[in-house]
Every structure is written in C-alpha cells, then in structure tokens.
OpenMM code with the backbone's topology and positions (N, CA, C; nanometers):
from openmm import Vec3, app, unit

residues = "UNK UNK UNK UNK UNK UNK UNK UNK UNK UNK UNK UNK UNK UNK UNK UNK UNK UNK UNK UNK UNK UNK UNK UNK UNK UNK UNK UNK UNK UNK UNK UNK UNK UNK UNK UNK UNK UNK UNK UNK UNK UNK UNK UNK UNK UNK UNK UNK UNK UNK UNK UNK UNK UNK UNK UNK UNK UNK UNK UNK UNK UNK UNK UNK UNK UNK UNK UNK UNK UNK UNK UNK UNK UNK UNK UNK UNK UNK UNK UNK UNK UNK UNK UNK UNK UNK UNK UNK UNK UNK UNK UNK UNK UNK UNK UNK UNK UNK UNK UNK UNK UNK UNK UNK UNK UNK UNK UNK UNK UNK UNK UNK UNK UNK UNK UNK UNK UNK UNK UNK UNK UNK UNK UNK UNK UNK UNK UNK UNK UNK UNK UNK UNK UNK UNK UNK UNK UNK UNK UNK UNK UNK UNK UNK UNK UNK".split()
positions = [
    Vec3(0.0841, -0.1174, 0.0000),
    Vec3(0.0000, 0.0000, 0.0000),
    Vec3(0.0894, 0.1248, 0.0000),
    Vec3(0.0893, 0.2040, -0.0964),
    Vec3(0.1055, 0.3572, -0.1253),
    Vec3(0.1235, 0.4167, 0.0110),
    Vec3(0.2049, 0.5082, 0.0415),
    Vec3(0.1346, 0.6419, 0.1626),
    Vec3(0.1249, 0.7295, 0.0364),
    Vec3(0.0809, 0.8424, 0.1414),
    Vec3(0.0014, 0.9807, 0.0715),
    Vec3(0.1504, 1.0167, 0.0318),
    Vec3(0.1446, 1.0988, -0.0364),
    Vec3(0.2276, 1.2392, -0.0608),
    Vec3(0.2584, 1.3198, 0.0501),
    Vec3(0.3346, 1.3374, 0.0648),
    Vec3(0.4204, 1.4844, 0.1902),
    Vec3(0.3391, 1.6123, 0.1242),
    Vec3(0.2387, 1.6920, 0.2295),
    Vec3(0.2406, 1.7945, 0.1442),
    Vec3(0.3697, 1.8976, 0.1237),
    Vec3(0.3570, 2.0105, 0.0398),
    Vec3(0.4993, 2.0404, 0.0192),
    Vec3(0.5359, 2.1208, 0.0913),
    Vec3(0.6761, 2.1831, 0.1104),
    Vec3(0.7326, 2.2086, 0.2330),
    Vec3(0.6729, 2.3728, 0.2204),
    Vec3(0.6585, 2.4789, 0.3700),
    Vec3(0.6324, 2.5422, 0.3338),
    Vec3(0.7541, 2.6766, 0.2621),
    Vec3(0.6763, 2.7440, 0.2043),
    Vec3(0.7941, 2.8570, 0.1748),
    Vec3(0.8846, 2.9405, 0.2454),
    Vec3(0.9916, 3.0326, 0.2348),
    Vec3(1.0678, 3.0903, 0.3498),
    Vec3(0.9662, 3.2175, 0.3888),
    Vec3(0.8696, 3.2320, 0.3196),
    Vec3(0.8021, 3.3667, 0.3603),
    Vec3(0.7442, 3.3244, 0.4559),
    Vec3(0.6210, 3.1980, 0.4319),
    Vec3(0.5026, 3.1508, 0.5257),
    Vec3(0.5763, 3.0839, 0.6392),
    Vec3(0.7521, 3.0541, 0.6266),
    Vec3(0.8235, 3.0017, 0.7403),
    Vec3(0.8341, 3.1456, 0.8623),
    Vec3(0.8436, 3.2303, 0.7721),
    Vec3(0.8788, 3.4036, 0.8677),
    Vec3(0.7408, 3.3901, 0.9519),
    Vec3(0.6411, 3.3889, 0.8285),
    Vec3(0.5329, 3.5041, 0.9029),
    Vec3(0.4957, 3.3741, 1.0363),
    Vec3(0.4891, 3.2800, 1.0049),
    Vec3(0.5014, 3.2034, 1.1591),
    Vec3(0.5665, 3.2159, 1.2582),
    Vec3(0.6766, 3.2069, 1.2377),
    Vec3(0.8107, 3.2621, 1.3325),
    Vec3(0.7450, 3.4320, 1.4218),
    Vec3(0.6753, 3.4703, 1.3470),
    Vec3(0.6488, 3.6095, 1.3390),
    Vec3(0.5030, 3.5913, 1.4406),
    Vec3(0.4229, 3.5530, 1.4272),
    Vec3(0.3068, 3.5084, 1.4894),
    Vec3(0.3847, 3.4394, 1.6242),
    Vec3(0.4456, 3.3053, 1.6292),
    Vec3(0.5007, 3.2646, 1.7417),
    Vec3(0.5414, 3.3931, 1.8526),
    Vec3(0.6189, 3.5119, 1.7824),
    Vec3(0.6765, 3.5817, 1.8831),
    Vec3(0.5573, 3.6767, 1.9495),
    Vec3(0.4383, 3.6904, 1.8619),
    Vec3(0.3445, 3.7791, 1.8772),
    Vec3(0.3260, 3.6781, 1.9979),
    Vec3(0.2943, 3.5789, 2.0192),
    Vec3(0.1724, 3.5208, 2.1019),
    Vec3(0.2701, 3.5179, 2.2235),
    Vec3(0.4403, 3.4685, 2.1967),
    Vec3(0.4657, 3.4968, 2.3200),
    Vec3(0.5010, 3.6128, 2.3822),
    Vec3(0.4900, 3.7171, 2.3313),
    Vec3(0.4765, 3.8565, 2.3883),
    Vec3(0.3342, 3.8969, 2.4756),
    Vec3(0.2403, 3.8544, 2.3765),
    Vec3(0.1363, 3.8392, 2.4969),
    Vec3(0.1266, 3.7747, 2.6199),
    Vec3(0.1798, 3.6777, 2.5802),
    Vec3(0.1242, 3.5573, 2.6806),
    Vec3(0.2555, 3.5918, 2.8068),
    Vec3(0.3528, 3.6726, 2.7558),
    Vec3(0.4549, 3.7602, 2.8982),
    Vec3(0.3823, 3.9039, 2.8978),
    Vec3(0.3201, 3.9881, 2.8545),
    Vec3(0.2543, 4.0929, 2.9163),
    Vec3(0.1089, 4.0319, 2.9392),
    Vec3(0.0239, 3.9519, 2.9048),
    Vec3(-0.1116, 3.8979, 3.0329),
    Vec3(-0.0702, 3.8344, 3.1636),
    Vec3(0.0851, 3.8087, 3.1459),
    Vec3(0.0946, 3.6970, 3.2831),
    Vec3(0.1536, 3.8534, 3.4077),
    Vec3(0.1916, 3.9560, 3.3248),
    Vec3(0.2653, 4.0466, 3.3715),
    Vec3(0.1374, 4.1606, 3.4597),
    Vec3(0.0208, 4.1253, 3.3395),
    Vec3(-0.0917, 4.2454, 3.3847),
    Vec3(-0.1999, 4.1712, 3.5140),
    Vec3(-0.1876, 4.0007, 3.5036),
    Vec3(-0.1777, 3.9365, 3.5652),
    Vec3(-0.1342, 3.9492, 3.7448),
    Vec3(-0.0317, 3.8848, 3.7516),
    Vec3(0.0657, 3.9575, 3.8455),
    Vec3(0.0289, 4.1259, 3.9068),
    Vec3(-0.0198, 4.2121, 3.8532),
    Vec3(-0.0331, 4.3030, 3.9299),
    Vec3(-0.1887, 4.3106, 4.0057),
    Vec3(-0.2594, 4.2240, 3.9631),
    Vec3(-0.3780, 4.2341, 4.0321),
    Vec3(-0.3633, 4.1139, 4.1111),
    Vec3(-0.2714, 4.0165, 4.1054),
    Vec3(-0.2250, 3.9222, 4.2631),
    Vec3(-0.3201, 3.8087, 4.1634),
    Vec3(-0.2940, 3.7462, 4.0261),
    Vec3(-0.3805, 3.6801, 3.9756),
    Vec3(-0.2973, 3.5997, 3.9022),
    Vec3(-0.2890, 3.4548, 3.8684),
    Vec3(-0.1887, 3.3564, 3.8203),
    Vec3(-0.2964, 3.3917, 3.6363),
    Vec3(-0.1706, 3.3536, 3.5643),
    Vec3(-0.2137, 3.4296, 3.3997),
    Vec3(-0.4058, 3.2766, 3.4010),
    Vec3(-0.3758, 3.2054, 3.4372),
    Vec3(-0.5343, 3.1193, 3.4126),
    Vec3(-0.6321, 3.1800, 3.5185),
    Vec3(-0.5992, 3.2189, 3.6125),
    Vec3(-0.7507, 3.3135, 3.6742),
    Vec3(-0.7568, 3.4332, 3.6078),
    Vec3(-0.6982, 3.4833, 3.5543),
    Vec3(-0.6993, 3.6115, 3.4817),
    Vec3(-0.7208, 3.5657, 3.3433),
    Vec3(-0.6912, 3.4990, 3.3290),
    Vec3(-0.8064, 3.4345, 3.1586),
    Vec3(-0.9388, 3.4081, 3.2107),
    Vec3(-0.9151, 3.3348, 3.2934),
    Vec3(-1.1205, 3.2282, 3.3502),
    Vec3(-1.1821, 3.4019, 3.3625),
    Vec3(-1.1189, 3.4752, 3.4255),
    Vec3(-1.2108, 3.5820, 3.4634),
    Vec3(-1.2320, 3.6790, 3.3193),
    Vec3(-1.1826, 3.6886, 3.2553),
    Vec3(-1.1846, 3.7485, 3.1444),
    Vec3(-1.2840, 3.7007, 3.0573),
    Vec3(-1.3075, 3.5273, 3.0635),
    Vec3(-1.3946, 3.4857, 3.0200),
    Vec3(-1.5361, 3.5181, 3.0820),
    Vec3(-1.5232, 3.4955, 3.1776),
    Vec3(-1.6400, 3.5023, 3.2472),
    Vec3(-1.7153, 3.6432, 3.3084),
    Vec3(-1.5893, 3.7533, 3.2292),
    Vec3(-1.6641, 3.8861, 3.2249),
    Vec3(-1.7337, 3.9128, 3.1158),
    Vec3(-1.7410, 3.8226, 3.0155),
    Vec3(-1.8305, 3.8651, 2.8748),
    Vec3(-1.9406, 3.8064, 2.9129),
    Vec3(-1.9388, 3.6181, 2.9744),
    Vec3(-2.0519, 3.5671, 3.0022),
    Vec3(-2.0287, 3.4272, 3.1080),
    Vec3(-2.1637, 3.4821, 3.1861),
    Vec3(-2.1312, 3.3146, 3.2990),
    Vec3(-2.1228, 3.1917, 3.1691),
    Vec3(-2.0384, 3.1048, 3.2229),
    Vec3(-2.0349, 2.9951, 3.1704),
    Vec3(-2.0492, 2.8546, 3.2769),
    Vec3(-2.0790, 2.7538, 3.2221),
    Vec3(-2.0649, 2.6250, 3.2725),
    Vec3(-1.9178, 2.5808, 3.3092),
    Vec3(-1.8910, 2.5049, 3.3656),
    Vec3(-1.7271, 2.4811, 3.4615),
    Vec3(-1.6699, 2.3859, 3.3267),
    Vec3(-1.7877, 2.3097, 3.2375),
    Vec3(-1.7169, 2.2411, 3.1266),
    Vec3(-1.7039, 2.3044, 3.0515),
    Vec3(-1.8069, 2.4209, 2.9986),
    Vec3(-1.7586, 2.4942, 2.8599),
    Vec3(-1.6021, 2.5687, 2.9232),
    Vec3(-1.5690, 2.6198, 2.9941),
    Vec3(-1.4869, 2.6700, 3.0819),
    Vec3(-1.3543, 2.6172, 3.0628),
    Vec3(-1.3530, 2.4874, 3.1146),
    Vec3(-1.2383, 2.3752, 3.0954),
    Vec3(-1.2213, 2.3769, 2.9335),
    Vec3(-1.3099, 2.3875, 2.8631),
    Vec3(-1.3088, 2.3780, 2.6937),
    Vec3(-1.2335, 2.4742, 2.6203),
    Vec3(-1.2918, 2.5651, 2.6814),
    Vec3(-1.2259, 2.7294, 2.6267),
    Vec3(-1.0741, 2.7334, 2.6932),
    Vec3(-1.0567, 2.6916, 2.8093),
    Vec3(-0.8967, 2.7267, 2.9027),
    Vec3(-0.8268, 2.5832, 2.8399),
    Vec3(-0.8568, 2.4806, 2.7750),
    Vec3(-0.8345, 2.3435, 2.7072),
    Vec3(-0.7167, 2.2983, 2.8525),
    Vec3(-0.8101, 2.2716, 2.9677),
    Vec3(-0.7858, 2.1975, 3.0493),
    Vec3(-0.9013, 2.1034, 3.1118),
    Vec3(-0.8282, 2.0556, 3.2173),
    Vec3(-0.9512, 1.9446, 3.3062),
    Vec3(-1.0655, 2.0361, 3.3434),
    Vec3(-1.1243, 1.9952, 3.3973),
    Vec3(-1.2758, 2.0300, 3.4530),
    Vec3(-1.2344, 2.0264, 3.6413),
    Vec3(-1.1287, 1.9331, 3.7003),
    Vec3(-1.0740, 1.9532, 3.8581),
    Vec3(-1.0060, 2.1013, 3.8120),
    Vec3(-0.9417, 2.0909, 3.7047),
    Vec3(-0.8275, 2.2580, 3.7346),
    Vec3(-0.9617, 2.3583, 3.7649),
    Vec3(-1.0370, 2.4044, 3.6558),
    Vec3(-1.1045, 2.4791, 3.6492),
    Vec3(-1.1909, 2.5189, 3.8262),
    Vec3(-1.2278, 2.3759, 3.8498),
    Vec3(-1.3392, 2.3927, 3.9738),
    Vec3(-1.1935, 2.5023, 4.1242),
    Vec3(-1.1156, 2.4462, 4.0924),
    Vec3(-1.0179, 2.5218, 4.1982),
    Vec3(-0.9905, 2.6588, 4.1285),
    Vec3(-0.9773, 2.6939, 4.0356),
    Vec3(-0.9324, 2.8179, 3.9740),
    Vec3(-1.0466, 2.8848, 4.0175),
    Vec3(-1.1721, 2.8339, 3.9867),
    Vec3(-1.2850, 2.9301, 4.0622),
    Vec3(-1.3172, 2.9478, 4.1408),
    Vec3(-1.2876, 2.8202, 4.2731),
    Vec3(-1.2820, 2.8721, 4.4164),
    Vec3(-1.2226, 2.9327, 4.4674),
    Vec3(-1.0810, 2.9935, 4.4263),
    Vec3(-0.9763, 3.0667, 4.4479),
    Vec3(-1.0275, 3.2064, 4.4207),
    Vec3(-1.0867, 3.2167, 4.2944),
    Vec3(-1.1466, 3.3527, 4.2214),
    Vec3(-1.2796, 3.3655, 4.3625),
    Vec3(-1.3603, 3.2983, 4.3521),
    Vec3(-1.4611, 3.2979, 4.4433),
    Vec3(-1.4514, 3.3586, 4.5889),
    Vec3(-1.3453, 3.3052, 4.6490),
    Vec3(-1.2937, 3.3214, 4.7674),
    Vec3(-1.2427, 3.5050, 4.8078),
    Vec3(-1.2014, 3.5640, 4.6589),
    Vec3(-1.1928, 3.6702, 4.6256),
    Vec3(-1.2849, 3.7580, 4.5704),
    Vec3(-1.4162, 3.7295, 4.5948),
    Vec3(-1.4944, 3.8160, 4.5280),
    Vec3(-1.5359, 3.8371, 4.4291),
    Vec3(-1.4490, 3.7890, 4.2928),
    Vec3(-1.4592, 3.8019, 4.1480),
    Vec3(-1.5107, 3.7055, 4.1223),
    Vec3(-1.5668, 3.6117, 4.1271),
    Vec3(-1.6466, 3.5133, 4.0729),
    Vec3(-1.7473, 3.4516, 4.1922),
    Vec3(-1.8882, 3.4239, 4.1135),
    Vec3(-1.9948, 3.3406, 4.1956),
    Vec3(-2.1006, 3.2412, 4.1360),
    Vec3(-2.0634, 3.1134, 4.1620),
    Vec3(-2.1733, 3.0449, 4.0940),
    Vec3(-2.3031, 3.0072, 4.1262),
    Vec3(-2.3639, 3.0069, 4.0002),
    Vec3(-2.4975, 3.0248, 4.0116),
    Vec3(-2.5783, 2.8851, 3.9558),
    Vec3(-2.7244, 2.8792, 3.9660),
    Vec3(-2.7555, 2.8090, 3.9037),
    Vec3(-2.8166, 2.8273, 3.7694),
    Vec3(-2.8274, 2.7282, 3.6544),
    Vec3(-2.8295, 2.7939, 3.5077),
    Vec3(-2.9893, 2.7846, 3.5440),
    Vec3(-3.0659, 2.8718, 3.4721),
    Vec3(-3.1642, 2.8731, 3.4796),
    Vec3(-3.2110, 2.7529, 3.3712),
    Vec3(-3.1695, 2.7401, 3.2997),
    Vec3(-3.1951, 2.6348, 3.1302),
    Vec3(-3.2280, 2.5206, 3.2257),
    Vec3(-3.1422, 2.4819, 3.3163),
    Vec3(-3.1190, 2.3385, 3.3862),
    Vec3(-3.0315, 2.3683, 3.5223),
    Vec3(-3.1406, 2.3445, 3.6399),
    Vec3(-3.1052, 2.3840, 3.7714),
    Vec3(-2.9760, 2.2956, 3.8122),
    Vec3(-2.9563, 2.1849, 3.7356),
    Vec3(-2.8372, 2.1014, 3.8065),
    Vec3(-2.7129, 2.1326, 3.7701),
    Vec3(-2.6956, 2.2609, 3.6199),
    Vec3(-2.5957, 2.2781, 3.6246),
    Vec3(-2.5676, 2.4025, 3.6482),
    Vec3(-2.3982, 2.3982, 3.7416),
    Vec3(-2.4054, 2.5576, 3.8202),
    Vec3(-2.3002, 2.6295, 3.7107),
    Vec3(-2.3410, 2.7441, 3.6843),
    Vec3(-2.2786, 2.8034, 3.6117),
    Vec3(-2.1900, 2.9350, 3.7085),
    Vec3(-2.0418, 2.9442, 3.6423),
    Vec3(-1.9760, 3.0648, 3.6786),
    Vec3(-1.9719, 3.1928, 3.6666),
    Vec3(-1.9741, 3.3088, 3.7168),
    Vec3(-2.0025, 3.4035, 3.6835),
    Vec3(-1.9188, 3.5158, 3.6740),
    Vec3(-1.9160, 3.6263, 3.6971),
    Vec3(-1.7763, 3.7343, 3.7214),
    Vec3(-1.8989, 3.8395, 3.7990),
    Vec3(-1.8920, 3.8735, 3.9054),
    Vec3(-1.9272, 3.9282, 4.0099),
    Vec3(-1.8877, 4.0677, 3.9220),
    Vec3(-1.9560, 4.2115, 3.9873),
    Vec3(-1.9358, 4.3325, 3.9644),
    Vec3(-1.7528, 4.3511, 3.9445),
    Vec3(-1.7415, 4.3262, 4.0888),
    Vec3(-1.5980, 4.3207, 4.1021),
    Vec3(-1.4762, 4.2598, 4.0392),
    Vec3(-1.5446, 4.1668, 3.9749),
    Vec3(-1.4800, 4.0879, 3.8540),
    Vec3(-1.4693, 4.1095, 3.7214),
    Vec3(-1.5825, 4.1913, 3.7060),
    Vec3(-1.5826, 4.2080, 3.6038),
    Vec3(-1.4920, 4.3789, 3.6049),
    Vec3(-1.4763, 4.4489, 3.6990),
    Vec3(-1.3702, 4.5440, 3.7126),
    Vec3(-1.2031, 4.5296, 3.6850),
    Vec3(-1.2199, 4.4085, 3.7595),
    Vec3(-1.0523, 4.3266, 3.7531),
    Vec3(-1.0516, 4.2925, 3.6097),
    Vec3(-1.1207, 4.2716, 3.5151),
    Vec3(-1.1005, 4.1964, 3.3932),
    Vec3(-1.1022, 4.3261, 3.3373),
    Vec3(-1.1568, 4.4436, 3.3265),
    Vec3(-1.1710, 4.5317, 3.2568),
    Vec3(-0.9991, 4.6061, 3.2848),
    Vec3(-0.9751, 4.5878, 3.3961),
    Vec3(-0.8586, 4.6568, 3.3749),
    Vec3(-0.7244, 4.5683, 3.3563),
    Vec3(-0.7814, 4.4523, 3.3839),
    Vec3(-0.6533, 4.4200, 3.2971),
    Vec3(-0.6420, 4.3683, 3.1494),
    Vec3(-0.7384, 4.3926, 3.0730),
    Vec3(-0.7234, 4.4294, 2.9118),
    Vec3(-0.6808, 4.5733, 2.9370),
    Vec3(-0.7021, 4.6495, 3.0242),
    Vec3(-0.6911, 4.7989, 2.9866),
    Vec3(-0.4741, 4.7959, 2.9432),
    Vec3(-0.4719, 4.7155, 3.1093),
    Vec3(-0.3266, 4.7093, 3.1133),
    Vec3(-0.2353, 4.5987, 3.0729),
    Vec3(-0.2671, 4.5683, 2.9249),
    Vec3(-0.1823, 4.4826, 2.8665),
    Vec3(-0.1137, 4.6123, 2.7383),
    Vec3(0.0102, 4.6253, 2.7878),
    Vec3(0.0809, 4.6901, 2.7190),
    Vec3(0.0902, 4.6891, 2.5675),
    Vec3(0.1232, 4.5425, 2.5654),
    Vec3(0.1929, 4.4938, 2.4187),
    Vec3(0.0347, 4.5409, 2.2961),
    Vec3(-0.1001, 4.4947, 2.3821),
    Vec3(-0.1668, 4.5564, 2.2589),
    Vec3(-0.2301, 4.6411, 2.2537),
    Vec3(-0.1859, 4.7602, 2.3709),
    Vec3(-0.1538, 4.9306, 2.3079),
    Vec3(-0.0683, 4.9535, 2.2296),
    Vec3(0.0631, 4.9278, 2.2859),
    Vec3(0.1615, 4.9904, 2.2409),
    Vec3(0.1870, 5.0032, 2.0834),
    Vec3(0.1944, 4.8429, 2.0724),
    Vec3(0.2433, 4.8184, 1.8775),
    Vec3(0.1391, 4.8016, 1.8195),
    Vec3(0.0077, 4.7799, 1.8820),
    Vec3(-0.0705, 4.7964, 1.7516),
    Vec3(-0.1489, 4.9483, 1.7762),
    Vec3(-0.1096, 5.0613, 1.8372),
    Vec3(-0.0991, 5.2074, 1.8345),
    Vec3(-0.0395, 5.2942, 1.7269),
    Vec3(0.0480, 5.1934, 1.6893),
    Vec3(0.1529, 5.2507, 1.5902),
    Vec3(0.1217, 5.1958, 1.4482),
    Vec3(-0.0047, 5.1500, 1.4880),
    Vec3(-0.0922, 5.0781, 1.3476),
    Vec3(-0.1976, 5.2414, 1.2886),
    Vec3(-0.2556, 5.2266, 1.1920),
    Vec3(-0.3385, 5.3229, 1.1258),
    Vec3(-0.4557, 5.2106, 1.1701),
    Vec3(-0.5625, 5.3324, 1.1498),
    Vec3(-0.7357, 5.2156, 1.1890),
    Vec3(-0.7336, 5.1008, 1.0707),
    Vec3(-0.6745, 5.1840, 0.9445),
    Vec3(-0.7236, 5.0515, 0.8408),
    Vec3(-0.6692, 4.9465, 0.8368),
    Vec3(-0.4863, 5.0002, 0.8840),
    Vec3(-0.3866, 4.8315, 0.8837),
    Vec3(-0.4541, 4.7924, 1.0260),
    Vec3(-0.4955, 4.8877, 1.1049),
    Vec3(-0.5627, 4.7292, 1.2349),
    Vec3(-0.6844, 4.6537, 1.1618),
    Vec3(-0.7379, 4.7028, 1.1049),
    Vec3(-0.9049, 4.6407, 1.0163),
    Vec3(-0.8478, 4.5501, 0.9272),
    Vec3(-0.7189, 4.5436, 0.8346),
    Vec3(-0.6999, 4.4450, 0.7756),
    Vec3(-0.6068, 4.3370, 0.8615),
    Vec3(-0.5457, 4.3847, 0.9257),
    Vec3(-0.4522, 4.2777, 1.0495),
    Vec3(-0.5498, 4.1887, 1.0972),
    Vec3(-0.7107, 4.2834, 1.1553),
    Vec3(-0.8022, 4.1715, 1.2288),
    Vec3(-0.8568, 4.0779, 1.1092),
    Vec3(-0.9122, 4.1667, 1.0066),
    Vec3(-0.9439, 4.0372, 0.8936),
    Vec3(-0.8476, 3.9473, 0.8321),
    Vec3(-0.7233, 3.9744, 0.8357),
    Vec3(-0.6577, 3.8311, 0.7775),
    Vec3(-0.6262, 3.7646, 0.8860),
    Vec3(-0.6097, 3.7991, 1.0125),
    Vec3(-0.6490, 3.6826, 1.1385),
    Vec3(-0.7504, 3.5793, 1.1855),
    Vec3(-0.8938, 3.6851, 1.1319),
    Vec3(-1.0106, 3.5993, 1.1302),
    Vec3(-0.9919, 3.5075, 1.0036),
    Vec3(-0.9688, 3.5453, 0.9107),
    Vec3(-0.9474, 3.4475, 0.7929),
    Vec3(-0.8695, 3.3668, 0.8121),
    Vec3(-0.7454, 3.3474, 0.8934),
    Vec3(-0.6621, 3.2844, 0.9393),
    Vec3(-0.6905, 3.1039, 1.0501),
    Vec3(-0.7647, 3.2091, 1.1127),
    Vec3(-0.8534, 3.1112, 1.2571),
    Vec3(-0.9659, 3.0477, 1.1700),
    Vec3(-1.0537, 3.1379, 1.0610),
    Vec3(-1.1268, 3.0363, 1.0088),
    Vec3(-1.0946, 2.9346, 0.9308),
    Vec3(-1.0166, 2.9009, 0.8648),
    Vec3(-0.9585, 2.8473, 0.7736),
    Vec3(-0.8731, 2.7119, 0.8475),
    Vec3(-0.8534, 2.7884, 0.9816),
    Vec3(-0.7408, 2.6426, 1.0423),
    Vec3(-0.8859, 2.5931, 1.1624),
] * unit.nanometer
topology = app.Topology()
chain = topology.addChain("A")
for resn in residues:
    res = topology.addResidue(resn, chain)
    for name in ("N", "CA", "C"):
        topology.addAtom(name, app.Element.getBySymbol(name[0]), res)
C-alpha cells in the first residue's frame, strides 16, 4: 500500500510570518501573565475571569475554552470565588448545572486588565485604523480556515 504524498514544504516567507506570529503570542502571553501579576492573579484566573466577564459559563464549557480538566477549572474558581470576582450560580436552562459568573468586582478586575496589557496598546498604536481592520481580517481568515 502507497502512503500519501508529503504535502509540500512550506515557503521561506510563510516560514517568517510564523516565526512572526510565534513571537506575537509569546509577547502576549509575557505581558497577560505580567498584567496578571499586578492584580495578585496567576495568567489562568486572569483568563477564567476574562472569560467570564463577557458571560457566565458552565465549569465544562470553561475547561473547553482554558483546554484543560474540569478539577483545574473547579479550583481556579474557588480561588477567584474566595476573592470576590467570581460566583456560581444556578443555570436557569437546567437547575443542576451551576454556572460561573464574574461578580461586579470581577468584572472590574477583567476590565482593567485588558486595559493594562501593554503589548496591545503599544504596537498595535503605531498601526493606522485601516492596517488594524486588515490585520483583524486576515487573522479571522486565518482562525477560520485552520
């Protein structure tokens, strides 16, 4: 039996602009752990809460979105909980499952720390509105596609 074909290797450009993306994400992922850190918050409670300032979620969609266990999650929110920024509730859809929430106060902590992530003031400040409008559409085209 045949194997497939190798698809072909990629080019030195589409080798950059990866290389290039890699450094983007880890620049974020050291200024959220950084904006993190100043509100006394490990970089995954400061994601869960970020999530859970747009909308309560379930502890599994939760684990889905953070692409961990469902034990991490339940401690990440008692920790948040214990602090004020998060409270679970019951879903109204279905009383047995308790959904997470972001308390007033939580949803303050999340607001300011998007406020205070440096890296995406700073360099994409130095963008024009239209190169940010096409940066976000060939990203979405990007994520849709993969």
């Amino acid at each position: 039996m045949a194997t497939p074909p190798l698809p072909p290797r990629p080019d030195a450009l589409t080798l950059e602009v990866v290389e290039l993306i890699g450094d983007v994400v880890a620049r974020f992922h050291e200024d959220y752990e950084d904006a993190a850190a100043q509100h006394a918050l490990t970089g995954a409670q400061a994601r869960l809460l970020s999530l859970l300032s747009l909308e309560p979620l379930p502890m599994r969609k939760l684990a889905q979105k953070l692409k961990c266990e469902p034990s991490n999650v339940t401690g990440i929110v008692d920790r948040l909980e214990v602090r004020g920024l998060v409270e679970r509730r019951a879903d109204p859809a279905d009383r047995r499952v308790k959904l997470a929430a972001a308390t007033e106060e939580g949803r303050r902590v999340a607001r300011q720390l998007r406020e205070g992530l440096r890296f995406a003031r700073e360099p994409l400040a130095g963008l024009s509105e239209d190169e940010r409008l096409v940066l976000r559409d060939l990203l979405r085209r990007m994520l849709a596609a993969g």
